[in-house]
N, C-alpha and C positions, 0 to 999 in steps of 0.2 A: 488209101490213095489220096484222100485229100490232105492229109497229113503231107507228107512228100510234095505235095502242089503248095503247100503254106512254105513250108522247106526251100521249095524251089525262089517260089516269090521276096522272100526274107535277104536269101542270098543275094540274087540281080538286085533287090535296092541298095545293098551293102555295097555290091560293085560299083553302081553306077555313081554313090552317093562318096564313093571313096575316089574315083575317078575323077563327080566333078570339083572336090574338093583338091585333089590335083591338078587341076585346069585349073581353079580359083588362085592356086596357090602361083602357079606357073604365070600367069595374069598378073598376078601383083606380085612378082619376083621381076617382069619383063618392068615394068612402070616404073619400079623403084630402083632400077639398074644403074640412072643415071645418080641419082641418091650413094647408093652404093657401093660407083665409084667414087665418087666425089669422095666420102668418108675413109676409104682406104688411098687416098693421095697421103703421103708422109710428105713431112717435114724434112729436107735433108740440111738446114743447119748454117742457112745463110740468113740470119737474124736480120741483114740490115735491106736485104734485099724483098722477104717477105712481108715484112712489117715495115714497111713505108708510108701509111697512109699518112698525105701531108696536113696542115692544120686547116687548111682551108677543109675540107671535107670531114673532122669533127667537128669545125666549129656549124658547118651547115646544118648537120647531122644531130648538132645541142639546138641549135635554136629551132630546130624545126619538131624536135620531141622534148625539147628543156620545159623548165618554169623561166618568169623574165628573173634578170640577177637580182643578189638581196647585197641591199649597200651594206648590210652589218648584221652578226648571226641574231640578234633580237628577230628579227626579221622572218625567222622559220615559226614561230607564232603565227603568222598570216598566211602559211602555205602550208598548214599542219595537213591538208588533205589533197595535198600534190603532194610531198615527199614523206618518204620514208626513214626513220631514223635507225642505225645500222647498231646493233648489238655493240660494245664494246670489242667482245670477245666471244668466238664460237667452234666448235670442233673446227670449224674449216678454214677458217682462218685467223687470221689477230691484225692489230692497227702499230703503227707505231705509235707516239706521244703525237697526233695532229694539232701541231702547234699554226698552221697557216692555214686549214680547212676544217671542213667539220663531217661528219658524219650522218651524211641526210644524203640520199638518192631517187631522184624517181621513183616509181615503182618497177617499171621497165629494167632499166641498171640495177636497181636492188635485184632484179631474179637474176638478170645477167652475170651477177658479182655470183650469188646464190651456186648458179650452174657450171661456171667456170669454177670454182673452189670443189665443186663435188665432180666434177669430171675429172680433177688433178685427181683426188684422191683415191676415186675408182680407178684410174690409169695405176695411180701405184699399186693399187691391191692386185690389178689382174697381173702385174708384173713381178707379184711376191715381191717385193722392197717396203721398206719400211716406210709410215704415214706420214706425214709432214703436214702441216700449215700455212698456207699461203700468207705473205704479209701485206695488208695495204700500207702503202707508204702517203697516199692524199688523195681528198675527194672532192666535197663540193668545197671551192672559194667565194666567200663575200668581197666585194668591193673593198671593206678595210683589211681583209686577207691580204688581197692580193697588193694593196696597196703595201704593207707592211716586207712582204716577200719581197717585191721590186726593190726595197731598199737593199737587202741583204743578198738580191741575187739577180744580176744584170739579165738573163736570160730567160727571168720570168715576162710573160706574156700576159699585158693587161687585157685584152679580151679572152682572153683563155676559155678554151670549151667546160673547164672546171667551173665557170661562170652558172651553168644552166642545169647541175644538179642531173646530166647524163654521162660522167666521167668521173672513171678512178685510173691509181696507179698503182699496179702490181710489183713486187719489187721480185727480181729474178738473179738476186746477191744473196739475198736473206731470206732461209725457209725454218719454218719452227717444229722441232721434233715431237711430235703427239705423243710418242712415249722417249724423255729425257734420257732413260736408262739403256736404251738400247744396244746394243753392240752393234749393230748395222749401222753405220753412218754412212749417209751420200755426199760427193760432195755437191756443191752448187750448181754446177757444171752439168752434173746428171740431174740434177733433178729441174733445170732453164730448161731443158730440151725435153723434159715430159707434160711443160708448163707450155715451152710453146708449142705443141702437136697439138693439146688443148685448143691454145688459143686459133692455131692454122687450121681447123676444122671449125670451132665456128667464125671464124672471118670468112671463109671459103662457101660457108651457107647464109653469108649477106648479117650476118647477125652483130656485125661491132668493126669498127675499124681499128685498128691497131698500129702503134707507133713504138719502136724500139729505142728507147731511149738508151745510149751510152752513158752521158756523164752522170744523169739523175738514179741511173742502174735500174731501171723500170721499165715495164710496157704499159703505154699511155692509151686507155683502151676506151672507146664511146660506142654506147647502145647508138644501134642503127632501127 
């Protein structure tokens, strides 16, 4: 008989423990609903209309989580434990030749860059397409950077939020094939619009401001 009464007691905790762990779950499915939506809003493909954030609001956004600017790249010597200096080259992404900036990030931006490159590439995997490479096109400017740029391009901006070592620029022209041999090729086209779903979920979660550049063929992105 007592057997059966152990039986019986085994069972009611099973239920009850499987119960409240459905309540648990139902609890924090209700909390996270607003989350939840938020991440399934899509991107429907109006580049200039999402990505507007104008320069006064990353330059706010640099100086308020930047380093102060370095007049000349000697000058990452003295900030060696505020920024971070960015691999050349890594599965997830590549640089061009950065001939007007240098490769030093916050720490902050460095994850930012980090999670943005590995959310592309998880986006291509769930979608069966072939891996790609994100390319930076520029990162942090020194004062003789920027100085040198202005010459050669009227449209640079001497305060630039690339000043404070919280902004890069993604190029959404140019993606790099992780495997060259492939027979699957995307074009550009498709793979800007898996780059910006990326980017439109974390802007949408306050994490970076984002600028759609035309001419420069880039999204000009600042940790928030």
């Amino acid at each position: 008989m007592k057997y059966f009464q152990w039986l019986i007691v085994i069972a009611m905790t099973f239920v009850f423990t499987e119960c409240g762990k459905g309540n648990a779950e139902n609890e924090h499915k209700t909390k996270m609903d607003p989350i939840v939506r938020e991440r399934k809003a899509r991107f429907v493909g109006n580049y200039n209309r999402e990505f507007n954030d104008l320069p006064d609001l990353h330059l706010e956004a640099a100086i308020r989580n930047g380093i102060e600017p370095l007049k000349s790249r000697v000058d990452t010597l003295l900030l060696k434990n505020d920024l971070v200096r960015l691999p050349v080259e890594l599965e997830l992404y590549k640089m061009y030749d950065l001939k007007h900036s240098i490769p030093f990030l916050v720490p902050s931006a460095a994850s930012l860059l980090i999670e943005i490159s590995r959310n592309f590439r998880d986006s291509l995997y769930s979608k069966d397409l072939p891996l790609y490479r994100l390319y930076l096109t520029s990162v942090t400017r020194t004062d003789e950077d920027i100085a040198g740029l202005t010459k050669k391009n009227i449209n640079a901006v001497e305060n630039s939020s690339h000043r404070y070592g919280t902004t890069f620029d993604i190029s959404w022209k140019r993606f790099d094939p992780v495997d060259p041999d492939t027979l699957q090729s995307l074009p550009p086209e498709r793979l800007k619009l898996v780059l910006a779903q990326v980017l439109f979920d974390l802007r949408n979660q306050n994490r970076c401001y984002v600028k759609h550049e035309r001419k420069q063929a880039c999204f000009h992105i600042t940790v928030r």
